[in-house]
N, C-alpha and C positions, 0 to 999 in steps of 0.2 A: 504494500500500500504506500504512495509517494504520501497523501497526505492524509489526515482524519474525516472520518464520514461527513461530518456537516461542513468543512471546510472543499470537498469535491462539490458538493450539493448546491455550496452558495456559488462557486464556480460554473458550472452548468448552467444554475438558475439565471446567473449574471450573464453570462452567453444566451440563453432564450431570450431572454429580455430584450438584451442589446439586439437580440434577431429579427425580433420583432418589427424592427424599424427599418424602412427602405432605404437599403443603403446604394444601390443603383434605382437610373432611371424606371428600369425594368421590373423592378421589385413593388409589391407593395404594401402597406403600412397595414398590419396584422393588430393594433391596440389601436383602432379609432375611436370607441365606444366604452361606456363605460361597463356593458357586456360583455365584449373581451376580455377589457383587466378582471371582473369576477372570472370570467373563466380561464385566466393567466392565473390569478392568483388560487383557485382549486386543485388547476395542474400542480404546480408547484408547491401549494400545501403552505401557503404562507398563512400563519394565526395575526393574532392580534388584532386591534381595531382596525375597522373600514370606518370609509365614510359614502362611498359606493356613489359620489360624484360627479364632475366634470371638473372638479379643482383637483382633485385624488388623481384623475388620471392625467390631468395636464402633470401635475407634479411626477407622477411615473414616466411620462413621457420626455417631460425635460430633462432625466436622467436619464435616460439610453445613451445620449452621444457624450456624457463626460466617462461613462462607463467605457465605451467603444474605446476612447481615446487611449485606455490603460492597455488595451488590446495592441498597440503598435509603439507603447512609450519606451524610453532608455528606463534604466532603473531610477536616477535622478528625479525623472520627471515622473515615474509611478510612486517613488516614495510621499512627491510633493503632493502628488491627489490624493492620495489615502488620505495621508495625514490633513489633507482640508477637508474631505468626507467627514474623518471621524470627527475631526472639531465641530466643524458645523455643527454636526447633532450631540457634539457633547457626549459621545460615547463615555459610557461605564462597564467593563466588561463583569458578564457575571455568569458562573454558572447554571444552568439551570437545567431542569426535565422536566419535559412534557411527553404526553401522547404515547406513541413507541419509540419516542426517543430517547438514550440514557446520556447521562454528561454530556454539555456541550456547551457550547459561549452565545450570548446574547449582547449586547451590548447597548442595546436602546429598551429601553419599557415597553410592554406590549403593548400599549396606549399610543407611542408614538405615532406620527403619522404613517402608511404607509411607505411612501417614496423614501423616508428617512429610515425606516426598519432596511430596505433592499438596500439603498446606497450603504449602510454601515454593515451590513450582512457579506456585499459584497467588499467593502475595504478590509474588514476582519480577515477574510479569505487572503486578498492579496496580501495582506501583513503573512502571511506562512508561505506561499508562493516568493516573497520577493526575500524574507528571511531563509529560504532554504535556496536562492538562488536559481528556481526555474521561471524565470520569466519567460522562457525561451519555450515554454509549453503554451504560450497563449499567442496565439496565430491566427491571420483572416486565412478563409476555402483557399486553398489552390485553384479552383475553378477557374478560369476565366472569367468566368460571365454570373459568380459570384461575388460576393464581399462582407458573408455573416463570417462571424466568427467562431473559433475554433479553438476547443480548451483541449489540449493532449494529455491523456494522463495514462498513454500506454506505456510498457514496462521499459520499450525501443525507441520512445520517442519518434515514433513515427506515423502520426497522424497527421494526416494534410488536408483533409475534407471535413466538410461541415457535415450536421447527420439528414440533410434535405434530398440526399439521391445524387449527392454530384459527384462523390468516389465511385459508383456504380455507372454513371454518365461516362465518366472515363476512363474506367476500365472496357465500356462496351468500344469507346469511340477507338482505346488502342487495339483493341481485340478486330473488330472491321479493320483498320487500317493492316496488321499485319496480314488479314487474311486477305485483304485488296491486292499488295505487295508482294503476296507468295503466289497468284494468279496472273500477275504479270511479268 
């Protein structure tokens, strides 16, 4: 295991998140409504207060692209985001259990707003990511003709696709092309 169960989880979650949001022309914006974010936030199991909005999800939405940005930062510049996420909310780390989950870090009140539970959810995360030195696991698709992002947490460090079908997209596209190539 590279890192702790709820520390892969807020990684992931911060990758759907930031996915969510159109990052090509071609792409489109998957949290317009505030029926989405309930059903973003079911997927992913987030507790604590809602407020089931239009200010909630501007607020979730404003945070997709400072999230992305950590996606492509030097270490320098991911330390500086973290640490102005956590201040922002004034993070407290603390133990806690809930649900089927045993030990793990919370750092804002369940009460807090939404947008500031994920933003700190997510900097909590990257504090073990950038303390153990793998930045280098957070990656956009190799696709071309993508640009979600991409948490590697294989044992090879070898993941280059997002989980949308575009490693399957090119593996088919090399697989044609060799067989095109051995016909001619």
């Amino acid at each position: 295991m590279i890192f702790a169960h709820d520390t892969t989880v807020a990684l992931r979650g911060a990758a759907a998140l930031v996915n969510t949001a159109a990052a090509l022309p071609s792409d489109t914006d998957d949290l317009t409504t505030v029926d989405d974010l309930d059903r973003f936030v079911r997927e992913w199991e987030w507790t604590g207060s809602r407020r089931h909005d239009e200010n909630e999800l501007a607020a979730v939405r404003a945070l997709r692209p400072r999230l992305r940005a950590l996606w492509t930062a030097s270490c320098d510049e991911a330390v500086e985001a973290v640490n102005t996420l956590l201040s922002e909310a004034q993070a407290l780390p603390q133990l806690v259990r809930h649900g089927e989950w045993s030990w793990h870090l919370h750092a804002t009140s369940p009460d807090a707003p939404l947008a500031t539970r994920m933003a700190v959810e997510a900097a909590m995360a990257l504090v073990d990511v950038i303390r153990a030195d793998e930045l280098d696991r957070l990656r956009v698709c190799s696709a071309p003709d993508c640009a979600d992002v991409v948490v590697d947490l294989s044992k090879n460090r070898s993941k280059r696709y997002c989980d949308g079908g575009c490693g399957n997209r090119a593996n088919v596209a090399a697989y044609r092309a060799r067989r095109s190539g051995a016909r001619s």
